[in-house]
C-alpha positions as CSV (number, residue, x, y, z in Angstrom):
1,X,-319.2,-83.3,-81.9
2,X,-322.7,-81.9,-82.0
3,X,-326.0,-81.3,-79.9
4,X,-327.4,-84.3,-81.2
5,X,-324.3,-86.7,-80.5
6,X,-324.7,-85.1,-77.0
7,X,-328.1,-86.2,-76.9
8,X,-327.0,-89.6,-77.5
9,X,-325.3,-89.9,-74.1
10,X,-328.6,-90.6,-72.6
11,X,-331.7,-90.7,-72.9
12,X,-333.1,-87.8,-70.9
13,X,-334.7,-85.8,-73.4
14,X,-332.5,-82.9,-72.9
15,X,-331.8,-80.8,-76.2
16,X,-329.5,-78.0,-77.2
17,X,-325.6,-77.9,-76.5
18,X,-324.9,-78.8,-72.9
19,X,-323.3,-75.4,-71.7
20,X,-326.8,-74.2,-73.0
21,X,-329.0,-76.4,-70.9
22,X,-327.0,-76.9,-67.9
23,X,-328.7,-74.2,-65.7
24,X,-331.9,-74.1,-67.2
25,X,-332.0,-77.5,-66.2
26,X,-331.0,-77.2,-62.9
27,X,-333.3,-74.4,-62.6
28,X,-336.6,-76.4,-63.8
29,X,-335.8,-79.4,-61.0
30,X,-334.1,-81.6,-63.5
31,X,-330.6,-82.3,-62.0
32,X,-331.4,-86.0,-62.4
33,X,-331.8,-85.5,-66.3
34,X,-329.0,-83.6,-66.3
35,X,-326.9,-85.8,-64.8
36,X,-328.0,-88.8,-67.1
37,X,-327.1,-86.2,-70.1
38,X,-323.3,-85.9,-69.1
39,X,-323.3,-89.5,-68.3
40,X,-320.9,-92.2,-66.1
41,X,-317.6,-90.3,-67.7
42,X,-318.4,-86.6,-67.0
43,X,-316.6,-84.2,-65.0
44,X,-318.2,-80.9,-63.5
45,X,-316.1,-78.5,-61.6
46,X,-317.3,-75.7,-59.8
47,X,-315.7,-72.9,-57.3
48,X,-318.0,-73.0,-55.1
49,X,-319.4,-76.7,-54.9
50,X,-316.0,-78.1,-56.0
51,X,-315.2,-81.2,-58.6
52,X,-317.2,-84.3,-59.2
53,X,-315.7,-87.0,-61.5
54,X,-318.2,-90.0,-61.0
55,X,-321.9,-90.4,-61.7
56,X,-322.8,-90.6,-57.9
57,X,-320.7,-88.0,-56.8
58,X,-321.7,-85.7,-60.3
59,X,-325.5,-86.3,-59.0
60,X,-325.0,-85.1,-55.3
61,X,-323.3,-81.8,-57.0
62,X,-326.0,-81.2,-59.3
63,X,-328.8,-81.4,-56.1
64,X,-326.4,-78.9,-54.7
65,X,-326.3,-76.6,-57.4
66,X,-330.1,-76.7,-57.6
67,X,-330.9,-76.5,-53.9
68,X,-328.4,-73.2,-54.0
69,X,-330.7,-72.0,-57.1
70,X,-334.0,-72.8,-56.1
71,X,-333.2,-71.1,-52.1
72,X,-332.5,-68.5,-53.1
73,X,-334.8,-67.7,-56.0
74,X,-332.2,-67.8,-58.6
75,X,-332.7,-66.8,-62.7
76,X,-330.1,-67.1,-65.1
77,X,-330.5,-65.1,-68.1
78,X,-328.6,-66.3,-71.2
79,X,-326.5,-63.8,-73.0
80,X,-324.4,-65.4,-75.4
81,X,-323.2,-68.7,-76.9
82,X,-319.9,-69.8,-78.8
83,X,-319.2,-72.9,-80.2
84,X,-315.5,-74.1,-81.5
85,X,-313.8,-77.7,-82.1
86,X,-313.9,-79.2,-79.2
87,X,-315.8,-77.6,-76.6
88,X,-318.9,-75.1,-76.3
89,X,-319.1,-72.1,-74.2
90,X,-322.6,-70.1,-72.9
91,X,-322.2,-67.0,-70.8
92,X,-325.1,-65.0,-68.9
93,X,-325.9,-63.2,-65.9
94,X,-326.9,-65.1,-62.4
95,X,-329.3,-63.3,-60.6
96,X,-330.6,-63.9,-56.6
97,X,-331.8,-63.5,-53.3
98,X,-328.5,-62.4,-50.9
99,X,-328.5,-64.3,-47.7
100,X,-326.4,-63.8,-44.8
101,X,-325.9,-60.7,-42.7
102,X,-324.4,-58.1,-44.6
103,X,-325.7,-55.1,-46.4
104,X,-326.5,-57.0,-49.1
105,X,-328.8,-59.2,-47.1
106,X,-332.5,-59.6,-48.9
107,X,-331.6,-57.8,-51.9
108,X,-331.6,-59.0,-56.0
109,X,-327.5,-59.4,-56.6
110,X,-326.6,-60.5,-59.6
111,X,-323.5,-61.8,-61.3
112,X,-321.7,-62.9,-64.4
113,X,-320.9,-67.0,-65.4
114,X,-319.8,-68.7,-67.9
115,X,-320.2,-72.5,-68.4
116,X,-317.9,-74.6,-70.5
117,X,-318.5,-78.1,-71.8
118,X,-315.6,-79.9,-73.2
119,X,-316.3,-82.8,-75.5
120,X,-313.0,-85.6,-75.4
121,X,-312.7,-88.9,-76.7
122,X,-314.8,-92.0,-75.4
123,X,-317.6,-89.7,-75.1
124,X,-316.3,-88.5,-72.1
125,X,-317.3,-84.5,-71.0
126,X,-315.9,-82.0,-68.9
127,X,-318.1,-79.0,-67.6
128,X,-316.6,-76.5,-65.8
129,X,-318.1,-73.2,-63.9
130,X,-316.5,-69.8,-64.0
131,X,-318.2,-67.5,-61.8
132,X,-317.1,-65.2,-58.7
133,X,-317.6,-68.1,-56.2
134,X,-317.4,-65.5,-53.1
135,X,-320.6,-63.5,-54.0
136,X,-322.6,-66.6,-52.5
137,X,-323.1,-65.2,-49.4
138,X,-321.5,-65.6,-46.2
139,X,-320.5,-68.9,-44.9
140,X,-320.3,-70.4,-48.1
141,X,-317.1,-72.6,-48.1
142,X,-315.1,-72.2,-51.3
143,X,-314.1,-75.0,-53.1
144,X,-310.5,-75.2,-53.7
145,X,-309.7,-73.9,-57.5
146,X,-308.3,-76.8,-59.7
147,X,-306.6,-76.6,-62.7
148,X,-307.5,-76.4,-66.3
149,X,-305.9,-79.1,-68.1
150,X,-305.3,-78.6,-72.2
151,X,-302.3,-78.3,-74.9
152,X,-302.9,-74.1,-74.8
153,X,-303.8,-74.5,-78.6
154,X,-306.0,-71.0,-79.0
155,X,-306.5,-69.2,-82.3
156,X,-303.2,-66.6,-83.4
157,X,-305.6,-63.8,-82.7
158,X,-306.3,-64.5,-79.1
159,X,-302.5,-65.5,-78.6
160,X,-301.4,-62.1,-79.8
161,X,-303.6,-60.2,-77.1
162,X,-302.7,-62.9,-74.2
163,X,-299.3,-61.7,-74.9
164,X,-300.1,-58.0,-74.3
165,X,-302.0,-59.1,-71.3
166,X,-299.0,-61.4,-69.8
167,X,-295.9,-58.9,-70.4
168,X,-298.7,-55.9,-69.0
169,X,-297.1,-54.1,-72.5
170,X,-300.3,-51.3,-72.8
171,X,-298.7,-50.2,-76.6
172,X,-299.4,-53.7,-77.8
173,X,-303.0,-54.3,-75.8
174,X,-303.7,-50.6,-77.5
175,X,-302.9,-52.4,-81.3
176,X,-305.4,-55.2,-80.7
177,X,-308.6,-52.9,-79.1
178,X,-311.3,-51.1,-80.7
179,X,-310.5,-47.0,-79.1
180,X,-313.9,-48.0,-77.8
181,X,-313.4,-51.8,-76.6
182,X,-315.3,-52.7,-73.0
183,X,-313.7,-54.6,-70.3
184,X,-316.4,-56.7,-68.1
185,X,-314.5,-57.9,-65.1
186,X,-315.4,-61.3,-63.4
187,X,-317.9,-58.9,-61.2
188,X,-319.6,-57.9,-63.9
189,X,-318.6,-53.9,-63.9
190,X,-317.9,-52.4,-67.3
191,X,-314.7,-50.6,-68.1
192,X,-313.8,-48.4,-71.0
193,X,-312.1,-45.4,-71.7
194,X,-308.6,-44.9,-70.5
195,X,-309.9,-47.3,-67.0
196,X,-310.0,-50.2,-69.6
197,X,-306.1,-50.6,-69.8
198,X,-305.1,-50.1,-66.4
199,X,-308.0,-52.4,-65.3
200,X,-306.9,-55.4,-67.8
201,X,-303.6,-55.5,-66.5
202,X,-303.9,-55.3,-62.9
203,X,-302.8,-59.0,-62.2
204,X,-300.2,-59.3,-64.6
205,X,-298.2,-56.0,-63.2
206,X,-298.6,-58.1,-59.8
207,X,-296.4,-60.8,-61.4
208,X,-299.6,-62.8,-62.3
209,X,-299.4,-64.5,-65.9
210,X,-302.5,-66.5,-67.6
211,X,-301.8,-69.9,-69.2
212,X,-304.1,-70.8,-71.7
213,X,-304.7,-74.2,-72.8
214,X,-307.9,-74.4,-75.5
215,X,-310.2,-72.2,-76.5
216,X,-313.7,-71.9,-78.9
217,X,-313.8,-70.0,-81.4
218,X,-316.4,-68.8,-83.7
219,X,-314.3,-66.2,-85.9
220,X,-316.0,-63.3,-84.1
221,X,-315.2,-64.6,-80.4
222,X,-312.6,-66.7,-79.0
223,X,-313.2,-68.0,-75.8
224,X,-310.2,-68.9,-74.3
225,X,-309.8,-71.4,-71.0
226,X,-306.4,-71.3,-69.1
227,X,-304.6,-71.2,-65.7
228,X,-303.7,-68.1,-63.4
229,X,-300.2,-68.7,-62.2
230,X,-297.4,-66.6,-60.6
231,X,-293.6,-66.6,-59.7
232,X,-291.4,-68.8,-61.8
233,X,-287.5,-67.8,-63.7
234,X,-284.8,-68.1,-62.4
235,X,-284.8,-71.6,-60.9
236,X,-288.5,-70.7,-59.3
237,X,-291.4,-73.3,-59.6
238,X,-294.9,-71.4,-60.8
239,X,-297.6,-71.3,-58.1
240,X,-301.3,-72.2,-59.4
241,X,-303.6,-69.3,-58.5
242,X,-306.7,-70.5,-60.2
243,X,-308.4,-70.7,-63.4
244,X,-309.8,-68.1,-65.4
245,X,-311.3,-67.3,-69.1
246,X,-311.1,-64.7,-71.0
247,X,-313.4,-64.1,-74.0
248,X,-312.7,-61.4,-76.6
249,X,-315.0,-60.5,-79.1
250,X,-313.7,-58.8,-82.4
251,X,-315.4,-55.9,-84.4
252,X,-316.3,-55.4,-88.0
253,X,-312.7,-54.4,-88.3
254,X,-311.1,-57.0,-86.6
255,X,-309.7,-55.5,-83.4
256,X,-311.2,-56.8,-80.3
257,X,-313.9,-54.4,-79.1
258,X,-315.6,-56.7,-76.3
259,X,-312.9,-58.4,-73.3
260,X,-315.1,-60.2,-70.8
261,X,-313.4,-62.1,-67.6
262,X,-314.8,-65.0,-65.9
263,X,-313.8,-67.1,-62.8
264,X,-310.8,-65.9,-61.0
265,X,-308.8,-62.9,-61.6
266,X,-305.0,-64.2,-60.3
């Protein structure tokens, strides 16, 4: 599906692929437009605002989202965009006014999110945010974290560096990166170096293993959407920690020499 069968949903006048518009949108006072773009069978699911899954309840999330923006003098600068089968995927940099008490209070803090927009039959949509949820501010009540649903079909590529990843086996993670390759956490701090390893698998040595289940992919980057979950063998049943997604960008010689995380960590 394509921008312009997007733009079909509805007709208010908002062009580009929906991951792409979605905060600039919210940001310019047009939650209402927004909401007539992802239309009666949309889904939007964010950690901090939570999940809405009808029309009314989509439009009281958007106003939420966009009262949280406009308070506190929020800008979102685009940074990249991916596009693959069946869902798009535009990641940037939130930036805004701290509130609360802490040290942070009245200061510029920014942070990294990705959006999602999954096309699916009927024309129905599912948007979902993947951002650090407790950098908010204080008294911000978090959302509980749903699940990701999908089939887990990702490109070979990705598959072969989840693996590393999920048996925490640093040989094989060293096969797939660049000597060079960057690790952005879900904070937004930049690892490299000999920290890069150590840092990527932190939760899997806790017993922490990422499920995915669908991805975009470009050829250069896969984005890949999937589920944090631990315990399980042996008769155990796996305990949903959150979601999470991973995007790894290849080099010109086909290792991965970008690993950005989004969303929760496990």
């Amino acid at each position: 599906m394509t921008s312009g069968d997007d733009e079909e949903r509805g007709s208010s006048n908002l062009r580009g692929w929906l991951s792409d518009v979605y905060f600039h949108a919210l940001a310019q006072g047009q939650a209402d437009k927004l909401a007539i773009r992802l239309g009666a069978k949309a889904t939007v699911t964010d950690p901090a605002f939570g999940r809405a899954d009808d029309l009314e309840a989509i439009g009281v999330l958007l106003e939420k989202q966009a009262a949280w923006l406009g308070a506190h003098k929020a800008e979102f600068r685009h940074a990249r965009f991916t596009s693959g089968a069946d869902r798009d995927v535009t990641e940037g940099m939130v930036r805004y006014d701290a509130s609360g008490t802490g040290a942070a209070k009245g200061k510029r803090i920014e942070f990294p999110v990705a959006i999602v927009a999954e096309r699916r039959r009927a024309r129905e949509v599912d948007v979902r945010l993947y951002f650090p949820a407790a950098t908010l501010g204080e008294g911000h009540e978090l959302a509980l974290p749903a699940a990701v649903p999908g089939d887990g079909a990702i490109a070979p590529e990705a598959r072969a560096l989840l693996l590393a990843l999920n048996s925490a086996d640093e040989s094989a993670l060293r096969v797939e990166l660049e000597k060079t390759a960057t690790y952005v956490d879900p904070a937004g701090q930049t690892h490299q170096g000999d920290d890069i390893h150590a840092q990527l698998l932190a939760p899997n040595r806790s017993g922490v293993v990422f499920h995915p289940v669908g991805s975009a992919d470009d050829g250069r980057v896969a984005a890949v959407e999937g589920n944090w979950r631990s315990g399980g063998g042996d008769g155990v049943t796996e305990t949903f920690v959150g979601p999470g997604l991973w995007v790894f960008e290849r080099g010109d010689g086909g290792l991965v020499s970008r690993v950005r995380l989004y969303g929760s960590r496990g």
